[in-house]
C-alpha positions as CSV (number, residue, x, y, z in Angstrom):
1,X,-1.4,6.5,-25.4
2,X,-0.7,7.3,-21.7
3,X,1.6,9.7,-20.6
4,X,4.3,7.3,-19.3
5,X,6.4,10.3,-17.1
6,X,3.5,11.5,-15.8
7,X,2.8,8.3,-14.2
8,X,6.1,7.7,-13.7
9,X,6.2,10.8,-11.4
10,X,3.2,9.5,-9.8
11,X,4.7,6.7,-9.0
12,X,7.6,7.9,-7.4
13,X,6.0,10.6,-5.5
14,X,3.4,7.8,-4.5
15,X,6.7,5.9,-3.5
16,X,8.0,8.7,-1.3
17,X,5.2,9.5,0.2
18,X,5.0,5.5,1.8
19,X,8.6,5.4,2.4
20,X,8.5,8.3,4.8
21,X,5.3,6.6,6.0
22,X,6.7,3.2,7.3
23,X,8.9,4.6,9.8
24,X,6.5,6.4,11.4
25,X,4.2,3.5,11.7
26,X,7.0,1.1,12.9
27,X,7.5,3.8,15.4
28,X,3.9,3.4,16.4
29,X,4.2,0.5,16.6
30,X,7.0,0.1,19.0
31,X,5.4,2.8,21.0
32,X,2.3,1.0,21.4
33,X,4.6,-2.4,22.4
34,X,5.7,-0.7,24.9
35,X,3.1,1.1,26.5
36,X,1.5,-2.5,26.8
37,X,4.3,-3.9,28.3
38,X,4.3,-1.3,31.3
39,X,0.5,-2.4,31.4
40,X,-2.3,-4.6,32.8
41,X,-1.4,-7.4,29.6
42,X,-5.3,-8.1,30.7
43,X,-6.6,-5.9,27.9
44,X,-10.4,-6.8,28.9
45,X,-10.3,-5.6,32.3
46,X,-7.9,-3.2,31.8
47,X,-9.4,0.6,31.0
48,X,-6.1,1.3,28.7
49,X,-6.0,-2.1,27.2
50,X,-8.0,-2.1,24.6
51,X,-6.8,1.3,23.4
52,X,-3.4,0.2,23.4
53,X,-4.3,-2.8,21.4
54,X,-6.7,-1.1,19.2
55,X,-3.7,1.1,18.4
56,X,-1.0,-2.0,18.1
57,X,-3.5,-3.6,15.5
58,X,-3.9,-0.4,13.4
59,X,-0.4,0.6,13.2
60,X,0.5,-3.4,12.5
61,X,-2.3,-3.3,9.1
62,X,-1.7,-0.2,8.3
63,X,1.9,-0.9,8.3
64,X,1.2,-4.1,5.9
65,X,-1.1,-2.3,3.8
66,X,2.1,0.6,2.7
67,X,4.2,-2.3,3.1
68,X,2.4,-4.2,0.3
69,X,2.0,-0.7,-2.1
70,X,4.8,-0.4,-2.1
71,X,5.2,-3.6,-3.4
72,X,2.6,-2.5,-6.3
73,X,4.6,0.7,-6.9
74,X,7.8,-1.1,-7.1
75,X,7.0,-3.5,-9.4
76,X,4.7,-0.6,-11.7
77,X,8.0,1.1,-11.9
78,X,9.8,-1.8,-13.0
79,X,6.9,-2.5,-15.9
80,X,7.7,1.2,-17.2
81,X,11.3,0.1,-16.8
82,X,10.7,-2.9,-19.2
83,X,7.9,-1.2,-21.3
84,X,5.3,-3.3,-20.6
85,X,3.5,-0.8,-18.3
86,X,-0.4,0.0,-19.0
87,X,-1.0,-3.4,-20.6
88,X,-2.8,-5.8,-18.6
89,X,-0.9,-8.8,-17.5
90,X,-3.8,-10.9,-17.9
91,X,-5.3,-10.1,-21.4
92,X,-2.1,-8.1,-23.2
93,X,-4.8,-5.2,-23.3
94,X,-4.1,-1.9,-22.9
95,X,-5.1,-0.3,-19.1
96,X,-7.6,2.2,-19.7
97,X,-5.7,5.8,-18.9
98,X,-8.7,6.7,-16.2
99,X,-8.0,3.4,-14.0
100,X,-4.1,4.2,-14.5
101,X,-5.0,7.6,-13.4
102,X,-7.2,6.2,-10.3
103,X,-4.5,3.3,-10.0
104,X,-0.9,3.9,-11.4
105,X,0.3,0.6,-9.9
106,X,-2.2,-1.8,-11.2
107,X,-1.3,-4.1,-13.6
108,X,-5.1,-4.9,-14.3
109,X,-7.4,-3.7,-17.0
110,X,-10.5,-2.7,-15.3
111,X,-12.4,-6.2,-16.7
112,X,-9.4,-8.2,-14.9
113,X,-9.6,-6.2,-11.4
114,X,-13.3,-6.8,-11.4
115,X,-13.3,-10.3,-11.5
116,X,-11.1,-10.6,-8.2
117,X,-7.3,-9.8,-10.0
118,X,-5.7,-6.4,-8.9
119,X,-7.6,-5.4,-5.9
């Protein structure tokens, strides 16, 4: 049986970690809006274009990406909540503890997230 406040803590330090994230990539984010609007908007031709769009584009997925796992966190915190954490929400079987420890917020068994569920 997993250790549930071990992956509880996790979890919340998992969560902290991408909430102090996501201001830092909105300010990237804004940063990089602007620096395009005080240039060439002809990214091609332009020799700072493409960085500035390169850099718009990462910020804006990588932005998504904590957005979304935090999402997954979230909702792993409120299966420990309701006691239905590390049991697979497809099968009812229990989440091997080495894919909990690999992925606290999945709510896959390993079988599940290989066939396209969970990744």
């Amino acid at each position: 049986m997993p250790d549930f406040e071990r992956f509880r803590a996790l979890l919340e330090e998992e969560r902290a970690r991408r909430l102090a994230l996501l201001p830092a990539l909105r300010a990237d984010i804004e940063a990089a809006n602007s620096a395009r609007q005080g240039s060439n908007v002809d990214d091609e031709h332009d020799p700072e274009g493409a960085t500035i769009a390169f850099e718009l584009s990462q910020a804006s997925a990588l932005l998504k990406q904590s957005s979304a796992g935090l999402d997954q966190i979230e909702a792993a915190l409120a299966r420990l909540a309701a006691g239905t954490y590390g049991t697979c929400a497809v099968c009812g079987e229990p989440i091997a503890e080495g894919r909990l420890e690999a992925r606290p917020w999945t709510p896959y068994c390993i079988h599940h997230a290989a066939s396209g569920r969970g990744r």
